[in-house]
C-alpha positions in Angstrom: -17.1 -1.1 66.5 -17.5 -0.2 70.0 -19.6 3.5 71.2 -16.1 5.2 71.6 -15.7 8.2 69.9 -11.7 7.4 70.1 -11.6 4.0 68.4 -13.8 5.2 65.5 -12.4 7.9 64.2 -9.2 5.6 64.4 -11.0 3.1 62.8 -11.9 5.6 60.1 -8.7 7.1 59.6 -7.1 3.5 59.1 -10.1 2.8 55.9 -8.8 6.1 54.7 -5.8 5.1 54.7 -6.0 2.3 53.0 -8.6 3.4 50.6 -7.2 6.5 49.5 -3.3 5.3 49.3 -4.2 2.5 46.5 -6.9 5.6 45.3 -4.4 7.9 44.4 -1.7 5.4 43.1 -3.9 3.7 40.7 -5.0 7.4 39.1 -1.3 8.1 38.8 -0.4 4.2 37.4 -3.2 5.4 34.5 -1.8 8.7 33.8 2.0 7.4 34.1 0.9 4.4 31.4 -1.7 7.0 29.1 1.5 9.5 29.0 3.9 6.5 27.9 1.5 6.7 24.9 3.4 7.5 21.8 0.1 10.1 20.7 1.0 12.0 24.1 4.7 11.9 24.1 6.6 15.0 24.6 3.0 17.3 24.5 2.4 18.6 28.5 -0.9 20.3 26.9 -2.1 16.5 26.2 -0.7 15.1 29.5 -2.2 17.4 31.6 -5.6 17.1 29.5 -5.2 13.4 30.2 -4.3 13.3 33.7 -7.1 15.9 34.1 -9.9 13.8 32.8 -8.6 10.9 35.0 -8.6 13.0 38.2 -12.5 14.2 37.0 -13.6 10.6 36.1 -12.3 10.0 40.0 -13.7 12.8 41.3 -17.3 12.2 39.5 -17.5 8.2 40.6 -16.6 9.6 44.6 -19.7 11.6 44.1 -21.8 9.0 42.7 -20.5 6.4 45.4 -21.5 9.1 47.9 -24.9 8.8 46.6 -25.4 5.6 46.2 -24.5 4.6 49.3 -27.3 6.7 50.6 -29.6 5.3 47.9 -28.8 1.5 49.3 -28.9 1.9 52.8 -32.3 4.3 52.6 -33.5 0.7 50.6 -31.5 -1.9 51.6 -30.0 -1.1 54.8 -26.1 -1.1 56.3 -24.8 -4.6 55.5 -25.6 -3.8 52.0 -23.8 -0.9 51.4 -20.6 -2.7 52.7 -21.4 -5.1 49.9 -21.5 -2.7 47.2 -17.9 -1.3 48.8 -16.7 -4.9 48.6 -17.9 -5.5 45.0 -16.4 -2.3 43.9 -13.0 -2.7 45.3 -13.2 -6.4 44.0 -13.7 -4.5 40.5 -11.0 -2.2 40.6 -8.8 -4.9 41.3 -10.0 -6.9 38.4 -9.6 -3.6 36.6 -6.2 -2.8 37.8 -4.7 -6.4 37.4 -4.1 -6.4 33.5 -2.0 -3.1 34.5 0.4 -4.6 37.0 0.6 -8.1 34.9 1.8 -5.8 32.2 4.3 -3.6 34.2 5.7 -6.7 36.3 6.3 -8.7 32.5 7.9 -5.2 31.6 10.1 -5.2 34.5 11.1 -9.0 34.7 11.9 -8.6 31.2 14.2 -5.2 31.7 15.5 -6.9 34.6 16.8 -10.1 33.1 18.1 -7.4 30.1 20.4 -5.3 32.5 21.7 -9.1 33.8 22.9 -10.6 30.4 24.4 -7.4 29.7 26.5 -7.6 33.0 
């Protein structure tokens, strides 16, 4: 990016965007599909312990990453901690995708119910 004060933090808040969005919607997918659980049904003491320990698992890995990322660039330099960002949101994906293959098949299924009953 250019020396322009302007067109980073825009350029920042943009990453942010897109990083924290897909952030906070894949800690809610797990506590939506943890409190679907029939263990956890109808017990908000259980939920909120759940959705608790998610939000602290997230909140422990940001820290790591922050640290880390010093750790490589100290040792390795810039380009490589844009590799470890690129590997880690290459394994949240890969993490994610068994998730949304499962809730689409849910929903195509649901979907094709509510049609033969019409």
């Amino acid at each position: 990016s250019p020396n322009d004060k302007l067109i980073n933090a825009v350029i920042l808040a943009t990453t942010g965007f897109f990083i924290g969005g897909p952030s906070n919607m894949i800690s809610s997918a797990i506590s939506a599909d943890l409190g679907r659980q029939d263990i956890l049904r109808g017990s908000q003491e259980a939920l909120a312990t759940v959705t608790g320990i998610v939000d602290g698992t997230g909140s422990i890995g940001a820290a790591v990453g922050q640290y880390l990322v010093s750790l490589i660039e100290s040792r390795l330099g810039w380009m490589s901690v844009f590799y470890f960002f690129i590997v880690m949101t290459g394994g949240s994906v890969v993490f994610i995708t068994p998730l949304l293959v499962r809730e689409l098949r849910d929903m195509w299924r649901d979907r094709q119910a509510l049609r033969h009953q019409l």
